[in-house]
Biopython code that builds the backbone (N, CA, C, O; Angstrom):
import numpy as np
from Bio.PDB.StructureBuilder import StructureBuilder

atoms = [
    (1, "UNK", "N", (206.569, 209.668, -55.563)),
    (1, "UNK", "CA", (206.144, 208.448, -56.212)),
    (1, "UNK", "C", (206.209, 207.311, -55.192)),
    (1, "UNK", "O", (207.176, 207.351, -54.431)),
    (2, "UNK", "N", (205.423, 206.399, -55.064)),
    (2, "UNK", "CA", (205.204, 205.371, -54.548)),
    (2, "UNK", "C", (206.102, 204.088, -54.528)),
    (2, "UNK", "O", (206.282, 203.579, -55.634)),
    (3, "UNK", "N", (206.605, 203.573, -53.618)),
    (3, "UNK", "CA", (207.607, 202.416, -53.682)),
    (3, "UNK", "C", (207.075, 201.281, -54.732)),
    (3, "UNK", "O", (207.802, 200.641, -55.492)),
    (4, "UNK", "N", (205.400, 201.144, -54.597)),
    (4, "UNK", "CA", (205.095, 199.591, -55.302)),
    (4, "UNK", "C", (205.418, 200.836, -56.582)),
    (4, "UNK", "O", (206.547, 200.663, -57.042)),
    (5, "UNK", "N", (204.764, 201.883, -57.155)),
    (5, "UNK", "CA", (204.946, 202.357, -58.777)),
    (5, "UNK", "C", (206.734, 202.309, -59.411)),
    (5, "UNK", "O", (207.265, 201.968, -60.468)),
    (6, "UNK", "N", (207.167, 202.809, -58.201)),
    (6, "UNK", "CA", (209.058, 202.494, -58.561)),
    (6, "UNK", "C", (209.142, 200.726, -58.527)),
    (6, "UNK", "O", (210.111, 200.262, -59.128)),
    (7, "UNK", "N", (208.710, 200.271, -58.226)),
    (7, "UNK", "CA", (209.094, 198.503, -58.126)),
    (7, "UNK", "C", (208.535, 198.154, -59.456)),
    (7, "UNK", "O", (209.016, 197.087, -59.840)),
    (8, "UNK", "N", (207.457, 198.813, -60.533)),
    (8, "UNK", "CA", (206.595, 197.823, -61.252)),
    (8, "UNK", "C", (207.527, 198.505, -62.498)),
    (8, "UNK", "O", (207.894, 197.688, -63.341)),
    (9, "UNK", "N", (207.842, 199.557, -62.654)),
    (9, "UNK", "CA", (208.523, 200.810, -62.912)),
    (9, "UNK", "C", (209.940, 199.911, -63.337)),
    (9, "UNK", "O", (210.698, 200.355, -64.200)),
    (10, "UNK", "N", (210.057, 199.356, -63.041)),
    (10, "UNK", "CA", (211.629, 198.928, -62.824)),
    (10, "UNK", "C", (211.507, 197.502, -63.367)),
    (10, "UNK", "O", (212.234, 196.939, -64.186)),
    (11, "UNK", "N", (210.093, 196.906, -62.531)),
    (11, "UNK", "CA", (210.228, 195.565, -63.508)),
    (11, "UNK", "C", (209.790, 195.674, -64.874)),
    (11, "UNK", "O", (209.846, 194.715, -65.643)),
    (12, "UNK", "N", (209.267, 197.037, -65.273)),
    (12, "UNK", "CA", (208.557, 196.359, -66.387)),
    (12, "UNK", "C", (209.833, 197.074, -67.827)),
    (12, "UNK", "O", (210.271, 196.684, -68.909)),
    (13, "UNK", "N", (209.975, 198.348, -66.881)),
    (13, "UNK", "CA", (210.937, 199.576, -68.329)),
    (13, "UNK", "C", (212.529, 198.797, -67.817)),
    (13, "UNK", "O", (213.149, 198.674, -68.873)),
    (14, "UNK", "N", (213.122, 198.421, -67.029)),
    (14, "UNK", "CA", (214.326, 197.841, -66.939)),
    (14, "UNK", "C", (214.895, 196.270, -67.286)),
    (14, "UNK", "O", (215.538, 195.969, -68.292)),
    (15, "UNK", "N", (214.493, 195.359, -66.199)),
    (15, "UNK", "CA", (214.362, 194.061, -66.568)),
    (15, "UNK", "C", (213.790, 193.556, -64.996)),
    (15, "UNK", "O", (213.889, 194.101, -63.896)),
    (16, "UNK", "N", (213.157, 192.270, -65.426)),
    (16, "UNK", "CA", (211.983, 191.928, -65.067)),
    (16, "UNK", "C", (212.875, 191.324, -63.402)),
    (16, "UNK", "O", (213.920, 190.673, -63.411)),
    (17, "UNK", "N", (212.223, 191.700, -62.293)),
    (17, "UNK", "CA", (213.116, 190.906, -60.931)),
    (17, "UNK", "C", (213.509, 191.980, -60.512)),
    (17, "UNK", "O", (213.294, 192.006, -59.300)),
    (18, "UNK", "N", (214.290, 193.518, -61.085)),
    (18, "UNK", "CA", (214.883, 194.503, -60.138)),
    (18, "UNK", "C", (213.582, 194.833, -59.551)),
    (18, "UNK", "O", (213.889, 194.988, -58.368)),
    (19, "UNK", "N", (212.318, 195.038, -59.639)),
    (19, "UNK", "CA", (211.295, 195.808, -58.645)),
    (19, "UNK", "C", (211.598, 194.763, -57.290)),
    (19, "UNK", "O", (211.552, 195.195, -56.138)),
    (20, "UNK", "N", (211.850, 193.610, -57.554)),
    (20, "UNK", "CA", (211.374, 192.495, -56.367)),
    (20, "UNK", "C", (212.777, 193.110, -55.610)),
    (20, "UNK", "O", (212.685, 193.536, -54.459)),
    (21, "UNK", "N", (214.129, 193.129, -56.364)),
    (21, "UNK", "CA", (215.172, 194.219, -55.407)),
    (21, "UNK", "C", (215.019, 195.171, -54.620)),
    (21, "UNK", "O", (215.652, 195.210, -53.565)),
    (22, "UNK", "N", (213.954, 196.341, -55.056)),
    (22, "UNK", "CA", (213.579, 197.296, -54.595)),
    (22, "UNK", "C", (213.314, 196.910, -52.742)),
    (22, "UNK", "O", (213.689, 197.497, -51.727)),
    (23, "UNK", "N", (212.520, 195.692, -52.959)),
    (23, "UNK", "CA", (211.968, 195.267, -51.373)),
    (23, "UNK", "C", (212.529, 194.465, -50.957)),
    (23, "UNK", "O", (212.160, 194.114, -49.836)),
    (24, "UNK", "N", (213.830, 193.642, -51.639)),
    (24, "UNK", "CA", (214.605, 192.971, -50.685)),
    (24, "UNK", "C", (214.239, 191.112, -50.749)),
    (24, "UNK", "O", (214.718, 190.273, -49.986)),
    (25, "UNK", "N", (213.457, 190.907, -51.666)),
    (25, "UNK", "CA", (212.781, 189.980, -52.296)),
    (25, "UNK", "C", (213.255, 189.040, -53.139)),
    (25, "UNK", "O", (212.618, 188.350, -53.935)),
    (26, "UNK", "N", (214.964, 189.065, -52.812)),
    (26, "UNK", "CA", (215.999, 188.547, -53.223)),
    (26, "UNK", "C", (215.481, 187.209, -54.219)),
    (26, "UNK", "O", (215.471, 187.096, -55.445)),
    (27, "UNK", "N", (215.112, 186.379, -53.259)),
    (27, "UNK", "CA", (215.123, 184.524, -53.808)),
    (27, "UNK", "C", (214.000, 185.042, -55.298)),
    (27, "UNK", "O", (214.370, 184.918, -56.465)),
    (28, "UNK", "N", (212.749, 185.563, -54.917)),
    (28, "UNK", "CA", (212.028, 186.081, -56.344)),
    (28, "UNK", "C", (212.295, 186.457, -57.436)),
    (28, "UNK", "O", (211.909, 186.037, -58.527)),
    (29, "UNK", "N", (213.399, 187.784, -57.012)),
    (29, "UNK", "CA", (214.029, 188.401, -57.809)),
    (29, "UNK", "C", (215.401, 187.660, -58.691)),
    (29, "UNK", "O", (215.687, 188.031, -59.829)),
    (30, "UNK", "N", (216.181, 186.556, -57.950)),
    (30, "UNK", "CA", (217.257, 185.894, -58.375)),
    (30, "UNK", "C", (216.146, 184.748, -59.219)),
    (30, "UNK", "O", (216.730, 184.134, -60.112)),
    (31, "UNK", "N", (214.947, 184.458, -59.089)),
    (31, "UNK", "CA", (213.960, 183.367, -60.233)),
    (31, "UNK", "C", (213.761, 184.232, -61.157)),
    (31, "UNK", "O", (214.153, 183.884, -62.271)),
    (32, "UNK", "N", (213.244, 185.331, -61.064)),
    (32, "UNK", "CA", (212.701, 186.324, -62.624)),
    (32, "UNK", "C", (214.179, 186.539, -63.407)),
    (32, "UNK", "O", (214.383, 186.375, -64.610)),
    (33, "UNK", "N", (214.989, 186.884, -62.550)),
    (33, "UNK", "CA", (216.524, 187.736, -63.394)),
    (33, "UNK", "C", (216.863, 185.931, -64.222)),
    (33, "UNK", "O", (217.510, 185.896, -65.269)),
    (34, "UNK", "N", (216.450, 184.895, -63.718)),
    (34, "UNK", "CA", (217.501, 184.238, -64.317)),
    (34, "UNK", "C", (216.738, 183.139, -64.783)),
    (34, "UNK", "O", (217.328, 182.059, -64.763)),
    (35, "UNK", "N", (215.595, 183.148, -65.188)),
    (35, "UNK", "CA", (214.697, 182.688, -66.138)),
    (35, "UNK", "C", (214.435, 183.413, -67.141)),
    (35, "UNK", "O", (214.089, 182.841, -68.174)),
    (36, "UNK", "N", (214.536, 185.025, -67.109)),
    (36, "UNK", "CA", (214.635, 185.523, -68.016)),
    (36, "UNK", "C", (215.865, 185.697, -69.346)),
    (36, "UNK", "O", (215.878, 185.819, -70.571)),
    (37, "UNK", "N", (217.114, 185.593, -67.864)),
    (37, "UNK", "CA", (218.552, 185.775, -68.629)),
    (37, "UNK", "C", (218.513, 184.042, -69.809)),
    (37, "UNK", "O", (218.995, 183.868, -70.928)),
    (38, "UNK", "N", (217.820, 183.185, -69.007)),
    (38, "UNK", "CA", (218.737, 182.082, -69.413)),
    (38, "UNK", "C", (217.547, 182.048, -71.140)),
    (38, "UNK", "O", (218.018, 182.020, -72.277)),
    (39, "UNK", "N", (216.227, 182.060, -70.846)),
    (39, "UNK", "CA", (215.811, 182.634, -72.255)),
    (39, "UNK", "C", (216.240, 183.029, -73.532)),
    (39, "UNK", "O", (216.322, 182.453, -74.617)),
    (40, "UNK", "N", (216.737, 185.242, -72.735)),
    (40, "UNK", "CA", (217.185, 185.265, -73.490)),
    (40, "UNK", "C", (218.635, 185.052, -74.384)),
    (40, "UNK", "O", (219.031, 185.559, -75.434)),
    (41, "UNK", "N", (219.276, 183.965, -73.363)),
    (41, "UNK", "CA", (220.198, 183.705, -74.050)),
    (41, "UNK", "C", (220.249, 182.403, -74.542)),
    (41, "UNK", "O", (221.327, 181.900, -74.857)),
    (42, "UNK", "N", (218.813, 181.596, -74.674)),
    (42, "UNK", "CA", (219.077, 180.327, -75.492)),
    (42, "UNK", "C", (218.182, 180.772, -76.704)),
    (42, "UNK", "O", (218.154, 180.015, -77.675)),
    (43, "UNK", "N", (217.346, 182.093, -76.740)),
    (43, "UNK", "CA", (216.797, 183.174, -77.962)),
    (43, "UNK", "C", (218.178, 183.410, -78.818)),
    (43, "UNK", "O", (218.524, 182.721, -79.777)),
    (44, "UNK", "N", (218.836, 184.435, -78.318)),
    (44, "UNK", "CA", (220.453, 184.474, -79.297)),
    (44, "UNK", "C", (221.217, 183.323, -79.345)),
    (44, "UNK", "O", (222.287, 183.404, -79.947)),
    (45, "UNK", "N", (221.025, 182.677, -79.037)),
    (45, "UNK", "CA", (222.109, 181.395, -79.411)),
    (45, "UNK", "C", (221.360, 180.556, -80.384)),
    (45, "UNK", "O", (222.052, 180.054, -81.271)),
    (46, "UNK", "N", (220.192, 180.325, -80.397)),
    (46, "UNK", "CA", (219.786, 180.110, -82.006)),
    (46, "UNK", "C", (219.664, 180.685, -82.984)),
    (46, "UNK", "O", (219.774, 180.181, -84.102)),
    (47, "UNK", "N", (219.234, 182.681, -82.567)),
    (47, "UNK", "CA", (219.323, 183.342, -83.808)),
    (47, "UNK", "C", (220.853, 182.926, -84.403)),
    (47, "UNK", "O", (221.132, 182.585, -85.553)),
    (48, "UNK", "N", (221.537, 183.033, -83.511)),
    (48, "UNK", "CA", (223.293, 182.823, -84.002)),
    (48, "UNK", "C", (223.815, 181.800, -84.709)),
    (48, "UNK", "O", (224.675, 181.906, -85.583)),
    (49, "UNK", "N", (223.327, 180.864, -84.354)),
    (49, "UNK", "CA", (223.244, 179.179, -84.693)),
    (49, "UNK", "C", (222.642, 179.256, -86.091)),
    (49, "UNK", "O", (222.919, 178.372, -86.901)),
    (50, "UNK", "N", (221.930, 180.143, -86.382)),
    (50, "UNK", "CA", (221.488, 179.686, -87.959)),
    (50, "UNK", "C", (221.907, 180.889, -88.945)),
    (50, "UNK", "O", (221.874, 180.944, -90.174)),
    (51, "UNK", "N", (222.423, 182.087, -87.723)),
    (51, "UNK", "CA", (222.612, 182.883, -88.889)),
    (51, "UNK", "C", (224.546, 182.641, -88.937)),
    (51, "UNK", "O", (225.143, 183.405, -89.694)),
    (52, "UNK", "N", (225.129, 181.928, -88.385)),
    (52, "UNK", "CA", (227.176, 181.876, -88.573)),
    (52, "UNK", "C", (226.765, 181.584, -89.692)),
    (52, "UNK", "O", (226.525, 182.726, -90.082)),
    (53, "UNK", "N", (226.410, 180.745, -90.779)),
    (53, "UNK", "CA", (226.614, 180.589, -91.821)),
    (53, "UNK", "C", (226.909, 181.907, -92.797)),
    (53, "UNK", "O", (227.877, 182.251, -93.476)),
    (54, "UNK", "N", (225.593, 182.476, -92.530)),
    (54, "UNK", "CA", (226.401, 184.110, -93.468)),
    (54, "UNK", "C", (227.332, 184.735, -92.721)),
    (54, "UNK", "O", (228.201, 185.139, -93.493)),
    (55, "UNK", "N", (227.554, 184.980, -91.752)),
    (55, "UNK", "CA", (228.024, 185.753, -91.140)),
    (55, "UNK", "C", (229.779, 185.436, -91.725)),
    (55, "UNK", "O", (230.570, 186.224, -92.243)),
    (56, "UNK", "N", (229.960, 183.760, -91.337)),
    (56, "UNK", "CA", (231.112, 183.386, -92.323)),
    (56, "UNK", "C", (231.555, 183.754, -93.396)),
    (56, "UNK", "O", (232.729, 184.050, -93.617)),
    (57, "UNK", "N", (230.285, 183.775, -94.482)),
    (57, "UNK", "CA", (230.721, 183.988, -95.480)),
    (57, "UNK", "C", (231.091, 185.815, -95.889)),
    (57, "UNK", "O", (231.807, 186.265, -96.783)),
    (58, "UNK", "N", (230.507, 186.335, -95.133)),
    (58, "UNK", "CA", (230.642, 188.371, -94.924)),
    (58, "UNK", "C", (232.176, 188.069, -95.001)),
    (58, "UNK", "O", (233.008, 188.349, -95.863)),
    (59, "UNK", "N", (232.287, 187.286, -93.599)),
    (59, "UNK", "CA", (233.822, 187.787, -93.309)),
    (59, "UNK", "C", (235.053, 187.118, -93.709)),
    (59, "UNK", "O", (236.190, 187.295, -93.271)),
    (60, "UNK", "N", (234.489, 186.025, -94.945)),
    (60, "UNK", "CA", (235.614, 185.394, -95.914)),
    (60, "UNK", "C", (235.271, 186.234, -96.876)),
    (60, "UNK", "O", (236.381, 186.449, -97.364)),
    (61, "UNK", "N", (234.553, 186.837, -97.472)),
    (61, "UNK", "CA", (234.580, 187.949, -98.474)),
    (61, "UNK", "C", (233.650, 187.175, -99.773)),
    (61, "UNK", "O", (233.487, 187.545, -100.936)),
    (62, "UNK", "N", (233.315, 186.387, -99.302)),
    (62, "UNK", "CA", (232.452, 185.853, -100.553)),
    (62, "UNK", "C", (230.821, 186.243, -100.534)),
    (62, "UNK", "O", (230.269, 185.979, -101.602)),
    (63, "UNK", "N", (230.113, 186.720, -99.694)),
    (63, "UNK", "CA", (229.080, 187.909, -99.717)),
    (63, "UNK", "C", (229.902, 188.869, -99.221)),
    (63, "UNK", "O", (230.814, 188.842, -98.394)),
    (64, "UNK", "N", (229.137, 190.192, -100.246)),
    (64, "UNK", "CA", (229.739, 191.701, -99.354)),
    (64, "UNK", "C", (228.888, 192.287, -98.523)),
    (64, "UNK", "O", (227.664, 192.201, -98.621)),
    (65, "UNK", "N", (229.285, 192.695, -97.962)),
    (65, "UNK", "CA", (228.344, 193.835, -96.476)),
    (65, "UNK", "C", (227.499, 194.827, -96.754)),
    (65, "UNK", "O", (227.389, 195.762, -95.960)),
    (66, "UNK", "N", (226.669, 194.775, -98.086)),
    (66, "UNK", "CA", (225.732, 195.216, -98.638)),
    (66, "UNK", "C", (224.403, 195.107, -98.416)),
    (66, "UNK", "O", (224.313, 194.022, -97.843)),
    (67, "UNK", "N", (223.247, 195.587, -98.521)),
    (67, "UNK", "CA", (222.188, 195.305, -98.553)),
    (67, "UNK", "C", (221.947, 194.055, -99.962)),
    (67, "UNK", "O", (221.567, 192.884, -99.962)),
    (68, "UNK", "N", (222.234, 194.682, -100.684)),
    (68, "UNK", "CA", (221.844, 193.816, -102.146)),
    (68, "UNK", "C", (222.273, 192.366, -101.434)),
    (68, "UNK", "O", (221.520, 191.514, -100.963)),
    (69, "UNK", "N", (223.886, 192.365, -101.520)),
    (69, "UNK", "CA", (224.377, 190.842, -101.730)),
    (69, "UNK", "C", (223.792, 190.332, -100.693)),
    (69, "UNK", "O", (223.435, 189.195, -101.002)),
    (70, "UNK", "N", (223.380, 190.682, -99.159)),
    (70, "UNK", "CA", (223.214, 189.989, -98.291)),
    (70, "UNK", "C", (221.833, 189.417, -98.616)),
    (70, "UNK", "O", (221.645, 188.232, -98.340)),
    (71, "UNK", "N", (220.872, 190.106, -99.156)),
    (71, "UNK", "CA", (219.122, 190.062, -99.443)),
    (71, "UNK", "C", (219.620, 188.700, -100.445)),
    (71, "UNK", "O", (219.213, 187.575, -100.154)),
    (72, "UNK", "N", (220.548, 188.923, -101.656)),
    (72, "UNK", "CA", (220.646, 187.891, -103.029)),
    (72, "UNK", "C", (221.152, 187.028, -101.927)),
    (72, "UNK", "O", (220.142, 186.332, -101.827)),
    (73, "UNK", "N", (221.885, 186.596, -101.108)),
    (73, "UNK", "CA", (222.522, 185.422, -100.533)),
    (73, "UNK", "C", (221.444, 184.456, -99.826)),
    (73, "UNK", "O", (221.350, 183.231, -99.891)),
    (74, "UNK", "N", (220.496, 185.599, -98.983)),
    (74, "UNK", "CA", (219.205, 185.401, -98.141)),
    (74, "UNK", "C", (218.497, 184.720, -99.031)),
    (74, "UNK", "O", (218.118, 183.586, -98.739)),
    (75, "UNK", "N", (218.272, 185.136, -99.946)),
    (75, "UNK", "CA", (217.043, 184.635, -101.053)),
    (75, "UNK", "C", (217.564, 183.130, -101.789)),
    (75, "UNK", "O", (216.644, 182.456, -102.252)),
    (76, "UNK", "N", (218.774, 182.642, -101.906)),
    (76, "UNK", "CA", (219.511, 181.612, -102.322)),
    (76, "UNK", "C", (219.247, 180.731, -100.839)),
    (76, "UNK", "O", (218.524, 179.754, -101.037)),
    (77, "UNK", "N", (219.683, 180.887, -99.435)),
    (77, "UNK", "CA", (220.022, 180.256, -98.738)),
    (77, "UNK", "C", (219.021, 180.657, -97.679)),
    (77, "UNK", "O", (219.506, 181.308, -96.753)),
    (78, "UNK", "N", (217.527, 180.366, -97.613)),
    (78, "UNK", "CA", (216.749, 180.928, -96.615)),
    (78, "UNK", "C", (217.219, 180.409, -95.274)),
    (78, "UNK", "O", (217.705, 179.279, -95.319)),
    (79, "UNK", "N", (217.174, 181.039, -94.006)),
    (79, "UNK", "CA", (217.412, 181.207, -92.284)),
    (79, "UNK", "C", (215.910, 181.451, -92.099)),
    (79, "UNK", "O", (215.139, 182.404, -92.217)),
    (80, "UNK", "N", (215.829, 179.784, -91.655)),
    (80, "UNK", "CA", (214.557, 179.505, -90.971)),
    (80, "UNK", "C", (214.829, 178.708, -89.461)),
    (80, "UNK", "O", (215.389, 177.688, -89.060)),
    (81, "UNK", "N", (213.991, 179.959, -88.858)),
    (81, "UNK", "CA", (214.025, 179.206, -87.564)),
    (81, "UNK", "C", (213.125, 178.515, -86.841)),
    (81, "UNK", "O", (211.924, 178.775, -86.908)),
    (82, "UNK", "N", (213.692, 177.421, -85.963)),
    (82, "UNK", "CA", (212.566, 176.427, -85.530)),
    (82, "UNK", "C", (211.209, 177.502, -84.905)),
    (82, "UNK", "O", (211.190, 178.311, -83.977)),
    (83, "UNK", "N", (210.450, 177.189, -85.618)),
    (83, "UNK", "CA", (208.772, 178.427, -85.255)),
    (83, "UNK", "C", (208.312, 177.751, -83.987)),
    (83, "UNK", "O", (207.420, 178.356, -83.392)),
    (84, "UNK", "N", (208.728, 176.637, -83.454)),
    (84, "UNK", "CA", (207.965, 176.170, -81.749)),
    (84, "UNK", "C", (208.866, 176.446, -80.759)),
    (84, "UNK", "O", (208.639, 176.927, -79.648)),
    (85, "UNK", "N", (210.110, 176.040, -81.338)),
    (85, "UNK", "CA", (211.227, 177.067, -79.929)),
    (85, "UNK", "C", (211.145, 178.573, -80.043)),
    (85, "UNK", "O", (211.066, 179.234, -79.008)),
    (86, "UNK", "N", (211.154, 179.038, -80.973)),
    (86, "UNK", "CA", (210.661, 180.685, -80.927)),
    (86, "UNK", "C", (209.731, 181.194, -80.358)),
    (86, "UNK", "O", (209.895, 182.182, -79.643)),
    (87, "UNK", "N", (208.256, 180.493, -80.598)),
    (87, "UNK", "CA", (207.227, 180.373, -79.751)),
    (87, "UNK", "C", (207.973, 180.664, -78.222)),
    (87, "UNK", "O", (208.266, 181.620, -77.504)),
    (88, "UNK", "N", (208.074, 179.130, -78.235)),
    (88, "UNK", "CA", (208.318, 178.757, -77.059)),
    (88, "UNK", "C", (208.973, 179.719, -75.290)),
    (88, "UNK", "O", (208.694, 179.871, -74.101)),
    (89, "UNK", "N", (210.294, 180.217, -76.708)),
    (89, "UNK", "CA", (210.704, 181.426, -75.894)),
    (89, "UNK", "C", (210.397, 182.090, -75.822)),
    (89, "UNK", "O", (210.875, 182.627, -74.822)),
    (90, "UNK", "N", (209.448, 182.915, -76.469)),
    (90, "UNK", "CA", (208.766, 184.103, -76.763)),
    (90, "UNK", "C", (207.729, 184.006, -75.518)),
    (90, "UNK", "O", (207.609, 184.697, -74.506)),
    (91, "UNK", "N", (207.108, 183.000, -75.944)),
    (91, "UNK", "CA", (205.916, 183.397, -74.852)),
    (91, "UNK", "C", (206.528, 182.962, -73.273)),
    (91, "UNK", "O", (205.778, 183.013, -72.298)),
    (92, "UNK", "N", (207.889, 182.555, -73.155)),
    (92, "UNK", "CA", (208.756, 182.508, -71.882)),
    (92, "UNK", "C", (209.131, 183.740, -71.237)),
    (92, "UNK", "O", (209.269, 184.009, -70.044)),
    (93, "UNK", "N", (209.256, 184.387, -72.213)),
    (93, "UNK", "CA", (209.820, 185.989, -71.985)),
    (93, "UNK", "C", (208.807, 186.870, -71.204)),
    (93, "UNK", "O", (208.898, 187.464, -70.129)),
    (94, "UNK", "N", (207.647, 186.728, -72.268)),
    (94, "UNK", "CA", (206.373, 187.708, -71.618)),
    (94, "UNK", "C", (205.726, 187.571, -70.399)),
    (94, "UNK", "O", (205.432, 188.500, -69.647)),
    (95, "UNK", "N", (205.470, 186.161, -70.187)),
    (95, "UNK", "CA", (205.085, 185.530, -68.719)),
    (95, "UNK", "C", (205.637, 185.553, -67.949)),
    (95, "UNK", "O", (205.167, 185.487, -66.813)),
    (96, "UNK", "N", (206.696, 185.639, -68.164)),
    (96, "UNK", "CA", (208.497, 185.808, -67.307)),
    (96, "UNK", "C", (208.370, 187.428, -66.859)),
    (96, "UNK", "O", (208.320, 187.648, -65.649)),
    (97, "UNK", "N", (208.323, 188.392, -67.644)),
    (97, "UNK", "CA", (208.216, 189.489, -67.767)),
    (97, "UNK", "C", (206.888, 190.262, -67.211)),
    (97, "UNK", "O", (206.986, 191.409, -66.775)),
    (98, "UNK", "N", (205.961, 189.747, -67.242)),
    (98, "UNK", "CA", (204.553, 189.966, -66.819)),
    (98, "UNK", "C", (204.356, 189.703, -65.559)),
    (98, "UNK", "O", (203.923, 190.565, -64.794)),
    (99, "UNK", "N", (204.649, 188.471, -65.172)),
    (99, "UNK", "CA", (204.787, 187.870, -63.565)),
    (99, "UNK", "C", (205.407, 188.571, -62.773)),
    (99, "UNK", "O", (204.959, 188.699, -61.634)),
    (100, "UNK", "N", (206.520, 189.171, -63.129)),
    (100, "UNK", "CA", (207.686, 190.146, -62.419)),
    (100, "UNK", "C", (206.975, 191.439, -62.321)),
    (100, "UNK", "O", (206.939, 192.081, -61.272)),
    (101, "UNK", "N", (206.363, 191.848, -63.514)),
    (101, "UNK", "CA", (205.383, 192.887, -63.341)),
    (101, "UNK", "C", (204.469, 193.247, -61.769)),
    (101, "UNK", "O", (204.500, 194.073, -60.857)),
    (102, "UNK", "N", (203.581, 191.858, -62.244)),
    (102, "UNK", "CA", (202.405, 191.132, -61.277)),
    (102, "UNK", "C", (203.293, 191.357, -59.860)),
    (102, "UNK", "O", (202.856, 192.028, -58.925)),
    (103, "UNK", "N", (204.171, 190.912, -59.852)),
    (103, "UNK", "CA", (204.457, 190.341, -58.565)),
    (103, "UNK", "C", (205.015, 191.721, -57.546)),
    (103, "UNK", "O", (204.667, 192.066, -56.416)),
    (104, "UNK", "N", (205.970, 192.269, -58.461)),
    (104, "UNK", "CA", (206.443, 193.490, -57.874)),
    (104, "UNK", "C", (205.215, 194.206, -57.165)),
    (104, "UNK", "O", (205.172, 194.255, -55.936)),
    (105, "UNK", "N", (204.163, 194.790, -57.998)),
    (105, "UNK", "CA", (202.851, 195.323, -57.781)),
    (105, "UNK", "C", (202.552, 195.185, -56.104)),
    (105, "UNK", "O", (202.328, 195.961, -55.175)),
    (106, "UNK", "N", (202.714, 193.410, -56.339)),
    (106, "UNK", "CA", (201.579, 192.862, -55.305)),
    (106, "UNK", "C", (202.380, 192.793, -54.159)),
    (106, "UNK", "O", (201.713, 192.655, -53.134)),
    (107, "UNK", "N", (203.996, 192.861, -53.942)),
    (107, "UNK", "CA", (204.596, 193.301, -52.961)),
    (107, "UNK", "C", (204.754, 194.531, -52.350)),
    (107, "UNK", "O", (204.767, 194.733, -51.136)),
    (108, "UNK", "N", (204.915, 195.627, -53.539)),
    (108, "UNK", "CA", (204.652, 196.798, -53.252)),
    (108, "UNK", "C", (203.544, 197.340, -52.709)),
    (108, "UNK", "O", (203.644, 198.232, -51.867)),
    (109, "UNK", "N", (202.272, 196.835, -53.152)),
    (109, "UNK", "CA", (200.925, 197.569, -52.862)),
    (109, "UNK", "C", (201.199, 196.731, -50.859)),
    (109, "UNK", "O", (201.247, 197.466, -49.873)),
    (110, "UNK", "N", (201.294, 195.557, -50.791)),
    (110, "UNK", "CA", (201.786, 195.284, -49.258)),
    (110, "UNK", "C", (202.533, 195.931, -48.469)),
    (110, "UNK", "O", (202.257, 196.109, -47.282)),
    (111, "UNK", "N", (203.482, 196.323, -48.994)),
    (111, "UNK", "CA", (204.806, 197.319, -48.388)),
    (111, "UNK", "C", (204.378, 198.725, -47.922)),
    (111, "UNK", "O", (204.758, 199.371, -46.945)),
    (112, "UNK", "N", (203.653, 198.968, -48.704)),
    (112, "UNK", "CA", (202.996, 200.809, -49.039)),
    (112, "UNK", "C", (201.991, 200.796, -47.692)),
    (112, "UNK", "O", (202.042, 201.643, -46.801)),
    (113, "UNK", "N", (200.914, 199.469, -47.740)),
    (113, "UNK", "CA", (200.141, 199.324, -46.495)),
    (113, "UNK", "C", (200.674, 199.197, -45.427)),
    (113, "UNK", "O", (200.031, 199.725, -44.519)),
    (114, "UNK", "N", (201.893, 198.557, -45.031)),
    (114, "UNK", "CA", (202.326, 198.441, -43.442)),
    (114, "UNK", "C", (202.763, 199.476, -43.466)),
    (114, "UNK", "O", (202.370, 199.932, -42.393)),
    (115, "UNK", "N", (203.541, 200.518, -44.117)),
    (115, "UNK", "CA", (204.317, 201.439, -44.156)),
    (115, "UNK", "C", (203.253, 202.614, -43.703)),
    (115, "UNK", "O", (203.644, 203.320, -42.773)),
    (116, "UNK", "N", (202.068, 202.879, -44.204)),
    (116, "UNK", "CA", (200.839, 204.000, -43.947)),
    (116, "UNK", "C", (200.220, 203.667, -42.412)),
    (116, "UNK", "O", (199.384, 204.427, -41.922)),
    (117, "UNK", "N", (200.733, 202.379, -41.637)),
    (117, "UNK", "CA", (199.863, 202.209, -40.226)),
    (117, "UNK", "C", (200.905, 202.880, -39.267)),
    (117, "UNK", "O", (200.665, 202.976, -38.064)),
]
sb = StructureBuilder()
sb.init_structure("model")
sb.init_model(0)
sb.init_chain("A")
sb.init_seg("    ")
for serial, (resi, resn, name, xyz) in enumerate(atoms, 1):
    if name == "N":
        sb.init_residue(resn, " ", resi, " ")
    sb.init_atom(name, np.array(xyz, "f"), 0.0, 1.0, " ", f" {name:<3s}", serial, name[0])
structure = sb.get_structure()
């Protein structure tokens, strides 16, 4: 198998920046790993942010850890999340994720050529 197919391989089925590792592509690879990390961790910190409220109440015992009570609690107290930061991150992720794709490719398919002269 081919160094650029292991680099795209890696950015795309692992997380997005290890292919740019593969070649040593450090400063690239430290922008994809940590535009992606910081994403997805301002993604869970709002799912979290709106869902502690039940989560509180699970573990004071006033909803039970049921399907039913949690759906009846859901349906009383809807968890709506802001739909433009979700966006927002969402389509941060993929471009984030896609680029790392892109990019690995386009280092690799370079690498593969000096390497064949």
């Amino acid at each position: 198998m081919k160094t650029s197919t292991k680099a795209v391989l890696l950015s795309a089925l692992v997380y997005p920046g290890i292919g740019q590792l593969v070649y040593h592509a450090y400063r690239r690879a430290m922008l994809f790993i940590l535009i992606f990390s910081v994403t997805v961790y301002w993604y869970l910190k709002e799912v979290m942010t709106q869902y502690q409220p039940l989560i509180d109440k699970v573990k004071s015992g006033e909803v039970a850890l049921n399907s039913q009570a949690l759906s009846a609690e859901m349906s009383k107290n809807p968890i709506i999340l802001d739909p433009v930061l979700v966006n927002t991150l969402t389509y941060t992720l993929l471009i984030c994720w896609l680029l790392a794709i892109v990019d690995a490719y386009r280092i690799g398919i370079k690498k593969d050529a000096r390497a064949s002269f």
